[in-house]
C-alpha positions, -999 to 999 in steps of 0.1 A, spaced: 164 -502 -745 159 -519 -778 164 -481 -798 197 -478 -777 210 -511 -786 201 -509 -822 204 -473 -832 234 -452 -820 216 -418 -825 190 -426 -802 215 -409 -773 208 -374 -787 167 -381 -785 171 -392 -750 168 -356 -738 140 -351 -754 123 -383 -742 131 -370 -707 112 -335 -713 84 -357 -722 86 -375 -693 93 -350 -665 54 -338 -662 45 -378 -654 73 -379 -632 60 -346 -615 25 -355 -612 33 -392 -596 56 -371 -570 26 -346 -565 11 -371 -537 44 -373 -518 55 -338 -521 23 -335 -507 26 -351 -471 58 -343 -472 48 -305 -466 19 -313 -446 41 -330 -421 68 -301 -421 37 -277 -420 25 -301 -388 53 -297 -374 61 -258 -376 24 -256 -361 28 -277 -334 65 -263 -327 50 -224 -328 21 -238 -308 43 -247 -281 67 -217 -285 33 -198 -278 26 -213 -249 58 -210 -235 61 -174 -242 29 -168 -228 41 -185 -191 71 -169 -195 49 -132 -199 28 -143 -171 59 -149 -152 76 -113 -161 41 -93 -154 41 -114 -121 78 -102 -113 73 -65 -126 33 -59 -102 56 -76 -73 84 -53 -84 55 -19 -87 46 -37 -49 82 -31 -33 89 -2 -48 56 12 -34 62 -5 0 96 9 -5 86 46 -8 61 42 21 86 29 45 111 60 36 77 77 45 78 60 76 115 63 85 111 103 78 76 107 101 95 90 131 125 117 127 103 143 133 86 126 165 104 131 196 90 100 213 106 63 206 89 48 180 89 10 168 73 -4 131 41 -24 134 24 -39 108 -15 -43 107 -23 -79 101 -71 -75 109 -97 -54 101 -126 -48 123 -157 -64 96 -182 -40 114 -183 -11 95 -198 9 125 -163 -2 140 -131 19 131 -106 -5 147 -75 -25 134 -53 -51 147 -14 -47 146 13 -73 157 22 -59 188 15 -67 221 29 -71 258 59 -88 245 69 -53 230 58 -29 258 30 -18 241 4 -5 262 -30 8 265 -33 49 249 -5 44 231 -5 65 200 -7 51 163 7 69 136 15 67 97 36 85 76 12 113 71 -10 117 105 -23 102 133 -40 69 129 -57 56 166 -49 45 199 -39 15 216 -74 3 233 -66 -34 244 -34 -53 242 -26 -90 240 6 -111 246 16 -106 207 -9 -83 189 -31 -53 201 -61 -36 192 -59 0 179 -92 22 176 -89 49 148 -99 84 151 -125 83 130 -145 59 153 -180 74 170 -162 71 203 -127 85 198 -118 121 197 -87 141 195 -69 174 210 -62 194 177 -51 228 173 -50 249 135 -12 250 127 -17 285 111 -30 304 141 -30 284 168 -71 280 176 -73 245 195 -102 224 197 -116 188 198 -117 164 165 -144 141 172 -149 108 148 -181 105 134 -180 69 116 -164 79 87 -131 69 73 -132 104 48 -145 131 75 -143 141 109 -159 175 129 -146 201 151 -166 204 185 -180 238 193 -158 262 170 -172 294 179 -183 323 145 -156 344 157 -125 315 153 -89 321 135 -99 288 108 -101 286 69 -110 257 46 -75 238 40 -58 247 76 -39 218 88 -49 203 126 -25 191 138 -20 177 176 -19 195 202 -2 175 228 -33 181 255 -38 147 276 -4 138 267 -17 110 246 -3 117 211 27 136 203 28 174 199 23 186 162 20 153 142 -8 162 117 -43 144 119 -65 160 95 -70 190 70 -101 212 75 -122 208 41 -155 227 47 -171 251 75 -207 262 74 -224 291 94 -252 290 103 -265 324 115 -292 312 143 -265 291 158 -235 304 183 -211 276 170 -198 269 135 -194 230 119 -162 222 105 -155 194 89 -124 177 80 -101 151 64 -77 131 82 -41 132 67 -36 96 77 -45 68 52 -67 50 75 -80 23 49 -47 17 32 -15 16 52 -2 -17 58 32 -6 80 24 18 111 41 35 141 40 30 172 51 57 197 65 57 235 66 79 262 103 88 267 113 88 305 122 119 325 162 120 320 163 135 356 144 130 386 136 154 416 163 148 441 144 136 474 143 158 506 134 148 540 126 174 573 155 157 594 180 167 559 163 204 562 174 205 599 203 193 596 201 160 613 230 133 607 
């Protein structure tokens, strides 16, 4: 202050005295330029941090929408499935859906939401989209108990679609196979013929399919062959089913009487 008030040339020094300065000035700044960018660099972590997090719920949220999305579209397809399998059955048919599972695995039964209310009754047929699933074995007010066919105890009129040979499908406690009874040497049946049902007992409707033959073995000292095969139906995985009724004669036999055969008023 002293230079600039006693020497007038001090003003172009000044400069100069400022370049001298400027690495003080930087270094006594350093400590503030310092927190300074530890706060901003605070701050952008805990901002991306939570940006994270939200686009994490926000993925969690999409892959939730898409597998229920994959869900419908599967429950989708299988009901078309559904909707085309009744077309070809000439019975009425109604949707059920199976809501129990028989724990006893020496048990093939299920339990679907139909009962009395809805007319089902007992030996009524079962179906999926792609076979025959069981039978109607007891039947409450609002759900019912169906017996599949792969049960010990069930069995099934079948004949080969190709050629016609009919037979009996017989369960045998397992979900993946079932066996022909008493197929003689001599019968019309190949590995991959489709059984389909017969219609015998009237119980389930006439050429539905129930299972594909998948192996036959001969056994030269023995008059019968054993055939095993697949059933078409997806017994431990469809969720929507069919039910199928008996359709009523649309005519009835007119009545006669003796006194209308002789002529009596």
């Amino acid at each position: 202050m002293l230079a600039d008030l006693r020497w007038p040339s001090m003003g172009q020094y000044r400069g100069y005295l400022t370049l001298a300065v400027t690495p003080i000035q930087w270094f006594v700044d350093a400590p503030n330029r310092f927190l300074a960018s530890m706060d901003e660099s605070l701050e952008d972590r805990e901002t991306l941090q939570q940006q994270n997090q939200k686009l994490q719920a926000d993925l969690l949220i999409l892959a939730r929408k898409l597998q229920r999305m994959e869900a419908l579209t599967t429950e989708n397809g299988y009901l078309r499935g559904l909707l085309n399998a009744a077309e070809k059955i000439d019975e009425r048919v109604e949707l059920a859906e199976l809501i129990g599972v028989n724990p006893n695995p020496f048990i093939h039964q299920i339990i679907i939401n139909k009962g009395l209310q809805n007319q089902v009754y007992l030996g009524q047929p079962v179906l999926d989209a792609d076979g025959v699933m069981g039978q109607v074995v007891e039947v409450g007010p609002y759900t019912s108990r169906v017996l599949m066919i792969t049960d010990s105890q069930h069995a099934v009129p079948v004949q080969v679609n190709r050629s016609g040979f009919r037979s009996l499908l017989l369960g045998k406690g397992s979900l993946s196979e079932m066996v022909l009874d008493h197929v003689p040497d001599t019968a019309d049946i190949k590995v991959g013929d489709m059984l389909i049902s017969s219609g015998l007992a009237q119980r389930f409707p006439t050429g539905y399919p129930v299972a594909v033959v998948t192996e036959i073995e001969h056994d030269p000292g023995k008059p019968f062959a054993l055939v095993k095969a697949r059933p078409t139906a997806r017994l431990d995985k469809s969720r929507h089913l069919l039910i199928a009724f008996r359709l009523e004669p649309e005519y009835s036999l007119p009545e006669f009487s003796l006194d209308a055969e002789k002529g009596a008023p």
